[in-house]
N, C-alpha and C positions, 0 to 999 in steps of 0.2 A: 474549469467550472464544475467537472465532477466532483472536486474533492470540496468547494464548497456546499454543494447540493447536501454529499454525505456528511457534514460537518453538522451543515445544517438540519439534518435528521437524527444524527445523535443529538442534537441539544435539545430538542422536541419528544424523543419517545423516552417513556415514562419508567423505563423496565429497571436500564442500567445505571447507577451514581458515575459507574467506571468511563463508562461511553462519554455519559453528560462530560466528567472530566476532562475526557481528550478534547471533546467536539471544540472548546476555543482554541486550542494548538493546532487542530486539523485546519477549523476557519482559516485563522490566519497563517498558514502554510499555502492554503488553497490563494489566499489575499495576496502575498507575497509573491508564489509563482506567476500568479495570473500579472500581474504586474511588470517580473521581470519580460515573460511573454512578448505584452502588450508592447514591450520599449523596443523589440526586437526591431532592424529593418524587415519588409518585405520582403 
């Protein structure tokens, strides 16, 4: 969930083009993880 939050703060702050760039790879890394996660057993 961290790595969406962070994902989702590079695509919101104004400063970097570079940041804004990664921020959809991070999303969806964070998307991805969080998913694989989620299928785990208990």
């Amino acid at each position: 969930m961290t790595l969406i939050g962070g994902g989702i703060f590079m695509l919101v702050q104004p400063w970097s083009i570079d940041l804004y760039s990664y921020s959809f790879v991070t999303i969806l890394a964070g998307t991805v993880g969080y998913v694989v996660v989620s299928h785990f057993p208990e």
